[in-house]
C-alpha positions in Angstrom: 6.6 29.3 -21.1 6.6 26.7 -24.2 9.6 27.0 -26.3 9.6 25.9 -30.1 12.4 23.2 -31.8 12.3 22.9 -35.6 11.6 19.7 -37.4 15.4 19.1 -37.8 16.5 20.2 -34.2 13.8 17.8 -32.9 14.7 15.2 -35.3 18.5 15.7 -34.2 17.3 15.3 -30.2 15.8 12.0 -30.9 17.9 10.7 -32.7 20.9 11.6 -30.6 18.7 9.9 -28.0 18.3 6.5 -29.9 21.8 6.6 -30.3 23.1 6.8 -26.7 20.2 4.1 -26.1 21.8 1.7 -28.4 25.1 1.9 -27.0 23.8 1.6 -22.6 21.6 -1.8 -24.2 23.3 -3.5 -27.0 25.6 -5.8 -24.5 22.1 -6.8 -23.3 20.6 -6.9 -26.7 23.2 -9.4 -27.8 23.1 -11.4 -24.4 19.4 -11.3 -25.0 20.0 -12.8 -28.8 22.4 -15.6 -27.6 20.0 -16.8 -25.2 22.3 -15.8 -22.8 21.0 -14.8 -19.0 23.6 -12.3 -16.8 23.0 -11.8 -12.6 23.5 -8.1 -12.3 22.2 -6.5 -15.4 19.0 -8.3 -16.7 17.2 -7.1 -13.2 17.3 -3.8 -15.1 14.8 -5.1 -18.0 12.9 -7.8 -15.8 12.1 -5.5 -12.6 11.5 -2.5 -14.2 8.9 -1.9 -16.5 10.6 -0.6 -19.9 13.2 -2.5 -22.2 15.4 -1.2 -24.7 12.6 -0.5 -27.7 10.8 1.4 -25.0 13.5 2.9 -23.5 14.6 4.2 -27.0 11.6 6.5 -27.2 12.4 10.0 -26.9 10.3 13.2 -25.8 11.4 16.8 -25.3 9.7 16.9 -21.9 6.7 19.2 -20.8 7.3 22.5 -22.1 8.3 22.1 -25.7 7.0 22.1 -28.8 7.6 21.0 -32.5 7.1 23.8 -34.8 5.1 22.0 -37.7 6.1 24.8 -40.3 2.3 24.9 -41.5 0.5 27.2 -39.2 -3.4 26.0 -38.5 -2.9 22.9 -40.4 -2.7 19.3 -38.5 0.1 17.4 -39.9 -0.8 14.1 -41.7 -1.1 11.3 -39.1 2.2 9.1 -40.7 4.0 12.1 -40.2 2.7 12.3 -36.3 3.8 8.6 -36.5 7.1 8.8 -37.3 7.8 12.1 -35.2 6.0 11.0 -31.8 6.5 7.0 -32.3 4.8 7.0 -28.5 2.3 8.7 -26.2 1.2 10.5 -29.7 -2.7 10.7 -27.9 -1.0 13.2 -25.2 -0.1 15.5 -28.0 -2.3 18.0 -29.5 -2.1 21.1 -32.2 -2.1 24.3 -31.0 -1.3 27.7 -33.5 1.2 25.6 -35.9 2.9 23.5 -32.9 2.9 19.8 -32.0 3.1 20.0 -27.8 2.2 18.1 -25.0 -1.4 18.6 -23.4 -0.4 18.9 -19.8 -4.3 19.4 -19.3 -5.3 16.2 -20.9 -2.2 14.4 -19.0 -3.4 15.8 -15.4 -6.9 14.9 -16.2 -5.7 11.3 -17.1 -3.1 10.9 -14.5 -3.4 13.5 -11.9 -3.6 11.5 -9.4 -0.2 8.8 -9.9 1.5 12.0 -10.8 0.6 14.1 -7.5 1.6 10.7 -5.8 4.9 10.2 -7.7 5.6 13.9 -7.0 4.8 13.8 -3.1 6.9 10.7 -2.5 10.1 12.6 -4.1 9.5 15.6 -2.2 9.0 13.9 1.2 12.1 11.7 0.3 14.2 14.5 -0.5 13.6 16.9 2.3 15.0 13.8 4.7 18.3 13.3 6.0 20.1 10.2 4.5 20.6 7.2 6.1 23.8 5.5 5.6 24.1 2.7 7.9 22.1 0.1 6.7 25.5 -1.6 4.9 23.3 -3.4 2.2 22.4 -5.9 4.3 19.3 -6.2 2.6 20.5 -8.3 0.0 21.7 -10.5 3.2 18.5 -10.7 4.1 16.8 -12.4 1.1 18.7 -15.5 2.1 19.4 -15.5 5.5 18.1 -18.8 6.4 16.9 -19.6 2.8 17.7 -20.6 -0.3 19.4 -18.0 -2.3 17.6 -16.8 -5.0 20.4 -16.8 -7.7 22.4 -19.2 -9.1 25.6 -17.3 -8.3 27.5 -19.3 -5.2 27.2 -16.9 -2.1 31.0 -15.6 -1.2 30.9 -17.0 2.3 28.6 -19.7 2.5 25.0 -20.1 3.9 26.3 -20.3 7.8 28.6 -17.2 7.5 26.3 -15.5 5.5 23.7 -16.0 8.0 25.8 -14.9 11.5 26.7 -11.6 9.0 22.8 -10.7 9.1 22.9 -11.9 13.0 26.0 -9.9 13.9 24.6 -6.7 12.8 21.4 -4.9 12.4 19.1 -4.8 9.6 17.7 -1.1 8.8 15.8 -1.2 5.6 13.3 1.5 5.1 12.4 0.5 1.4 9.7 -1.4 0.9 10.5 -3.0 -2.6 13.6 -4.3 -0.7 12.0 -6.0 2.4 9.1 -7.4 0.4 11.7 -10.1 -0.5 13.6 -10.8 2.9 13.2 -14.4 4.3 10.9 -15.0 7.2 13.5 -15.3 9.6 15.2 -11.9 8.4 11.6 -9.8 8.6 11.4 -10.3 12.5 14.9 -8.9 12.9 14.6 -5.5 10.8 14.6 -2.3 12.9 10.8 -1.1 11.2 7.8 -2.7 9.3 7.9 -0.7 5.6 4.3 -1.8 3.8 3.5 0.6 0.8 1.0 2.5 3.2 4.3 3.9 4.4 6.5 4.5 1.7 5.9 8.0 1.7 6.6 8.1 5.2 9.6 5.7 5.5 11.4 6.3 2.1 15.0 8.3 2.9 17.6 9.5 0.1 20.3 7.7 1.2 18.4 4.3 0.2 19.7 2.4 -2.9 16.7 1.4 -3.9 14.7 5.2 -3.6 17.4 6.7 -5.3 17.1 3.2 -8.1 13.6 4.5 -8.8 14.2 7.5 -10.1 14.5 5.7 -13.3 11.1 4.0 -12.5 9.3 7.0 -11.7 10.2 8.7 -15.0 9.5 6.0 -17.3 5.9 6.2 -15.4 6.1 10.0 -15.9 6.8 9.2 -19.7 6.4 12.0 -22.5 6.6 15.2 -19.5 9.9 13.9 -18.9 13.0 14.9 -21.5 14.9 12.1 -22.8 17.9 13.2 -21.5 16.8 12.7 -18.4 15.4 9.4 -18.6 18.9 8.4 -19.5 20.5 9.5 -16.8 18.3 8.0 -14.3 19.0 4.9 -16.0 22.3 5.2 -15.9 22.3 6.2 -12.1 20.4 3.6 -11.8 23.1 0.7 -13.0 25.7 2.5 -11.4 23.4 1.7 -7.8 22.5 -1.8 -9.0 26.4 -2.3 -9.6 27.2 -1.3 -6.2 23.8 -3.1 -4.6 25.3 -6.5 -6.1 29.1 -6.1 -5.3 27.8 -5.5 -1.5 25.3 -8.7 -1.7 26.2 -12.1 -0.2 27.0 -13.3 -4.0 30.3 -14.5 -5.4 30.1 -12.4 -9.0 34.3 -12.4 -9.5 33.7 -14.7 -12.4 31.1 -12.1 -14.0 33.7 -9.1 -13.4 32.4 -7.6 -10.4 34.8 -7.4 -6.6 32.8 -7.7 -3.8 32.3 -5.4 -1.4 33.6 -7.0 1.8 30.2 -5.0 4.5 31.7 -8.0 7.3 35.0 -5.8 7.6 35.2 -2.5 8.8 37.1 -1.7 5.4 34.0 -2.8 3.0 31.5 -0.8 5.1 33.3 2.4 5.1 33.4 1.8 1.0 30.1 0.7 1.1 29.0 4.2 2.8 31.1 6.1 0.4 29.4 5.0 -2.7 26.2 5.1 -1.0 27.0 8.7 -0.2 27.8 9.7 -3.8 24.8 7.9 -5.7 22.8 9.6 -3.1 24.1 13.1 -3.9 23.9 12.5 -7.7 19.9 11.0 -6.8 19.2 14.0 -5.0 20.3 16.2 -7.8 18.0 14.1 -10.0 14.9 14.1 -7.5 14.9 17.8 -8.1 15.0 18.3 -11.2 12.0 15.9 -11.8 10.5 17.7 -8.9 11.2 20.7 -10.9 9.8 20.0 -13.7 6.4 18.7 -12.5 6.3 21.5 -10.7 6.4 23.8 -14.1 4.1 21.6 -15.6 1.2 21.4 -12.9 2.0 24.7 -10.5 -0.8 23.4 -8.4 1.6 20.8 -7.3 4.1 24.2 -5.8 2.4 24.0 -2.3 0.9 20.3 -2.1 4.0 19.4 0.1 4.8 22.7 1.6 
């Protein structure tokens, strides 16, 4: 069932929206202006594919609809502009609304958005993993030359009997694609992107990490609200993701999580633990709401 928001409730939404977006970005905004680079936080505008403007964009989600306040009349097209800044082509007019066309968007995208939606299903009916320690990030310089700047914490020789004294369990394939050719041979599986859907496990950093990036591919049929908080999810796992790598990052502000000692694993598990509860909570309701979009989708997975 489509419910209605007024012009000024709308309004209100978005720009509530643009406001909260201004205050997650503007550190990077003003890094960005000063030429300045920073280790942990530009990965979120350089690996993902958004930035700030885009990010700023807001939609209601599937299953709203602007109430134009003229009944069988279109609204002028610089009105539509300003309104829908974005994905305005998705949008159609129906009995004096503005709303999504979640016909045209199947017919256009059906196919990423069945994949998008099986891949989150399938990840979240599996049991976590949480032994893996984030020695992933270990493993994009074992035996290599670090990628960053940033001194590693140990050294390259300690850094590399860390990998060697334990065992390297990565099931993500965005995260192995960049281990060293030493560190490949020694992970516990072979993730390519044939096997996502079958590999990919909720307690994973990176799995629960793309959340944000399957809802900015997901665009106007997901609420802004909700892109936001898979953002912010997001930073809090690339936050912890860092603080376990092999990288010194005290002089940016972040403590290392110490995965050699017994101590820094057990954090390192607790904090996995609780991003992968909150990314579970997430996976679901996106799941939920494609689902109430494209019904079909109910028993793809079933």
């Amino acid at each position: 069932m489509t419910k209605t928001l007024d012009i000024p409730t709308w309004t209100a939404l978005r720009a509530e929206h643009i406001e909260h977006v201004k205050k997650l970005t503007s550190e990077h905004l003003a890094r960005r202006r000063r030429g300045e680079r920073h280790p942990v936080w530009d990965f979120m505008y350089t690996y993902y594919p958004t930035s700030p403007g885009k990010l700023s964009h807001w939609h209601p989600g599937a299953g709203f609809a602007l109430d134009l306040g003229c009944k069988g009349t279109a609204p002028a097209s610089q009105e539509i502009d300003d309104i829908l800044p974005r994905h305005k082509d998705h949008y159609v007019e129906r009995d004096g609304t503005w709303v999504l066309d979640t016909h045209r968007v199947w017919e256009k995208r059906g196919t990423s958005i069945a994949y998008m939606h099986r891949l989150m299903s399938l990840t979240m009916n599996r049991p976590p993993q949480l032994n893996c320690f984030g020695l992933h990030e270990w493993a994009m310089v074992y035996k290599d030359t670090p990628r960053h700047p940033e001194p590693l914490r140990l050294g390259a020789e300690a850094s590399n009997r860390v990998v060697e004294a334990g065992t390297l369990r990565c099931s993500h394939i965005d995260a192995f694609r960049f281990f060293t050719k030493d560190a490949v041979p020694l992970n516990d599986k072979y993730p390519t992107r044939a096997t996502q859907s079958q590999m990919e496990q909720p307690g994973c950093l990176h799995a629960t990490m793309d959340l944000y990036k399957w809802t900015t591919k997901l665009g106007p049929l997901i609420p802004g609200e909700l892109l936001l908080r898979t953002f912010e999810l997001a930073c809090d796992v690339r936050k912890l993701d860092m603080e376990a790598s092999p990288y010194d990052l005290r002089e940016w502000g972040f403590q290392p999580v110490k995965i050699e000692t017994p101590s820094g694993r057990a954090e390192y598990v607790r904090r996995q633990k609780a991003l992968s509860l909150k990314g579970q909570q997430l996976r679901a309701e996106i799941i939920d709401r494609l689902e109430a979009a494209f019904p079909q989708l109910r028993s793809a997975n079933r």
